[in-house]
C-alpha positions as CSV (number, residue, x, y, z in Angstrom):
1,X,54.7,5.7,69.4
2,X,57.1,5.1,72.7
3,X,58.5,8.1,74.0
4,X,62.0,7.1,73.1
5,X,61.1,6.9,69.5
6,X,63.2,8.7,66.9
7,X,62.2,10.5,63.9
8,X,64.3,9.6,60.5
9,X,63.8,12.3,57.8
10,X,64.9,10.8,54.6
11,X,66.8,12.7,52.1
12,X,65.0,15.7,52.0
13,X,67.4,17.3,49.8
14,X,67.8,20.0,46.6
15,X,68.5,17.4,44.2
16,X,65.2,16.0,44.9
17,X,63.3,18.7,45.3
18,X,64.2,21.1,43.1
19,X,62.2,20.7,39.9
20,X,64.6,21.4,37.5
21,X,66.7,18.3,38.3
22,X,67.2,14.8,37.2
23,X,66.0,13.6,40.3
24,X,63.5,15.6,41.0
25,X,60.4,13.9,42.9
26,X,56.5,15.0,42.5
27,X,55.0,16.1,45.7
28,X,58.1,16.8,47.5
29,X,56.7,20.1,48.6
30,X,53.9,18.2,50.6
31,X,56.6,15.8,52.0
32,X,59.2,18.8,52.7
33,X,56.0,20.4,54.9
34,X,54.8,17.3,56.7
35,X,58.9,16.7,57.9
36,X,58.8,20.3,58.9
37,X,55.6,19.7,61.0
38,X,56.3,15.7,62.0
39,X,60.5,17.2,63.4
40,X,58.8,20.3,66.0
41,X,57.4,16.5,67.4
42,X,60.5,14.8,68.1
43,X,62.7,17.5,69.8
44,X,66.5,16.4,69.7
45,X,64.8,12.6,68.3
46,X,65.6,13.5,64.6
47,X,68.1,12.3,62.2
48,X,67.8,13.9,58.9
49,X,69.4,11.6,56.2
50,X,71.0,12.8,52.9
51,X,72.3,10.5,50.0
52,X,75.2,11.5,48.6
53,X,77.4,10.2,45.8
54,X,80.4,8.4,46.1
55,X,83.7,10.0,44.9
56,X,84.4,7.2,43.0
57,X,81.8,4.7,42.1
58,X,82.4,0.6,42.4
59,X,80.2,-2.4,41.8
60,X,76.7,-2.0,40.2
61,X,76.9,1.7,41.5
62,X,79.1,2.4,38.4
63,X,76.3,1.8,35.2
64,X,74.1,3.1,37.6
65,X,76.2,6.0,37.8
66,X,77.5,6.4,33.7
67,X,73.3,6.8,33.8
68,X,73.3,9.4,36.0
69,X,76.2,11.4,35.2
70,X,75.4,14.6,36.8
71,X,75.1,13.2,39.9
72,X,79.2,12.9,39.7
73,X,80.0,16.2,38.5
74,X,81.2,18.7,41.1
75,X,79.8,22.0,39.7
76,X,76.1,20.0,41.1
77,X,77.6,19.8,44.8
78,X,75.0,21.7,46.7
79,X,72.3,20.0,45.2
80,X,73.1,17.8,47.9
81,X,72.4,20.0,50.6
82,X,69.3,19.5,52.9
83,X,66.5,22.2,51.8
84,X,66.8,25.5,53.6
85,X,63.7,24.3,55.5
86,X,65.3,21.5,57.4
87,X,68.2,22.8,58.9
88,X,70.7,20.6,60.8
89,X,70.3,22.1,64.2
90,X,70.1,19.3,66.8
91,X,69.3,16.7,64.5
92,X,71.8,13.9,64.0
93,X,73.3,13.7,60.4
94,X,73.3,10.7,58.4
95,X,75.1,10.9,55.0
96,X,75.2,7.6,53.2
97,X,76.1,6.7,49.3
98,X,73.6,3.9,49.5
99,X,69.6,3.8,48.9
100,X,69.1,2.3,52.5
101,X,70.2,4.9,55.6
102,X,70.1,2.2,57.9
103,X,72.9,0.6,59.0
104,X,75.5,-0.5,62.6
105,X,76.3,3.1,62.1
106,X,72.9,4.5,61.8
107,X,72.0,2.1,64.8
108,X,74.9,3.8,66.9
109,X,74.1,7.1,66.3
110,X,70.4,6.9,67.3
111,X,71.1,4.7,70.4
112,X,69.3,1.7,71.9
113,X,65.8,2.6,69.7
114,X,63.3,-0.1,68.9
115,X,60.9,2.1,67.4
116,X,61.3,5.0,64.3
117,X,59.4,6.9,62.6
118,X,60.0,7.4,58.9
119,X,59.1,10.2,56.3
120,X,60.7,11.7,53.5
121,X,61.5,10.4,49.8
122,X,61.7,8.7,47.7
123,X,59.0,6.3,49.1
124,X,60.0,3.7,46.5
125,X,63.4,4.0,47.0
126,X,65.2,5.3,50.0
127,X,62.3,5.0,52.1
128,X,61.7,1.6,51.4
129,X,65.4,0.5,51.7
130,X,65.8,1.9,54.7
131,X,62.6,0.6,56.0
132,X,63.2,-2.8,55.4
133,X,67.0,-2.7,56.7
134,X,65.8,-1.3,60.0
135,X,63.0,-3.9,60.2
136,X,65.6,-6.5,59.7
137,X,67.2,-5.3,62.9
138,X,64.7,-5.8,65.0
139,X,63.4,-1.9,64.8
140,X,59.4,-1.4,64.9
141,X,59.4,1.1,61.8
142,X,56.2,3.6,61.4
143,X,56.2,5.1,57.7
144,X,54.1,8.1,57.8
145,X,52.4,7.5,54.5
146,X,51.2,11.4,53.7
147,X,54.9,12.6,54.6
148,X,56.5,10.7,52.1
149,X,56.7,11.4,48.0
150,X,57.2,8.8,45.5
151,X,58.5,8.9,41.4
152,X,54.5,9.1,40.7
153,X,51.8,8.7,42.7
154,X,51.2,4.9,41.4
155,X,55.5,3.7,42.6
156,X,54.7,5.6,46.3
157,X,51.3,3.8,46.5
158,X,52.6,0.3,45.1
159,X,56.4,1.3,48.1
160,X,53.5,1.4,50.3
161,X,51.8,-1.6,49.3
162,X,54.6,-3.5,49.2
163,X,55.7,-2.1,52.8
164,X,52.4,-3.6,54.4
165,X,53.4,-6.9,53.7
166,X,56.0,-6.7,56.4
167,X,53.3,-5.7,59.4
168,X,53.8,-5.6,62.3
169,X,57.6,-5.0,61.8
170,X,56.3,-2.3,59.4
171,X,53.2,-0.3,60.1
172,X,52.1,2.8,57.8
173,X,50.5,5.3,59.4
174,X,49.7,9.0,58.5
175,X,50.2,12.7,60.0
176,X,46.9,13.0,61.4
177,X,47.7,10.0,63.0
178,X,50.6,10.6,64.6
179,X,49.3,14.3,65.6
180,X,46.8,12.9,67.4
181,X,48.9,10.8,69.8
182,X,50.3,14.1,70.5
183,X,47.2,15.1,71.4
184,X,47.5,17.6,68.5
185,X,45.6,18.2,65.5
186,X,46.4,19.3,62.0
């Protein structure tokens, strides 16, 4: 990790964590706890990420969208909201109505970087769009593995797999793995 690498939390939000909707993603608690622990690392280096929908859908993002109909309807506004544990504070905001949170904008807000440091969910989806996007632009990405949740167990594992392929521009790592270049442990 260089010292002027930044920490991208990725869409830890309600309507992912909470278990009662669509979206919800298995082991987001353990994800949700390992960003909590991964951000008191990167002081004023974090940029917490949060997909939203758009107000009105175009392209392919309209069947996707007529299959996720709540996702549209106002009344489920704050599930979009960042959970209560990750509050904005310093941390840049990046909202973004795509799977990947990496973009010239994203770019801009986090400076010159070469080098970030991912966690969050879902590891098959928005992790791994964002991943390779920031890859393609010349970023070294670090995915911390064990701060990340997936659909199942088996989609994060095969996000991760798949990930690996792209080493070095893409390097999974894990918590205690980070902690200990902190000179910290668990």
């Amino acid at each position: 990790m260089t010292p002027g690498s930044w920490l991208v939390l990725i869409d830890l939000q309600r309507i992912f964590g909470e278990p009662a909707s669509p979206w919800f993603t298995p082991r987001f608690d353990e994800a949700e706890a390992s960003a909590v622990r991964l951000r008191q690392l990167f002081p004023g280096r974090t940029a917490l990420t949060r997909f939203l929908a758009p107000e009105t859908p175009a392209g392919a993002w309209v069947p996707y969208y007529e299959q996720w109909p709540f996702a549209l309807d106002p009344a489920n506004a704050a599930l979009y909201d960042l959970v209560p544990a990750l509050p904005p504070g310093d941390a840049v905001l990046i909202d973004r109505p795509t799977f990947g949170k990496w973009d010239a904008a994203t770019r801009a807000a986090l400076g010159d970087t070469t080098d970030i440091v991912l966690a969050g969910v879902s590891t098959d989806c928005c992790v791994l769009s964002t991943a390779l996007a920031a890859s393609d632009d010349g970023v070294r990405v670090r995915v911390v593995a064990d701060a990340c949740a997936g659909l199942s167990d088996t989609d994060h594992q095969r996000a991760l797999d798949a990930m690996t392929l792209y080493a070095p521009l893409i390097e999974i790592t894990s918590m205690a793995e980070i902690l200990a270049e902190r000179g910290l442990s668990r």
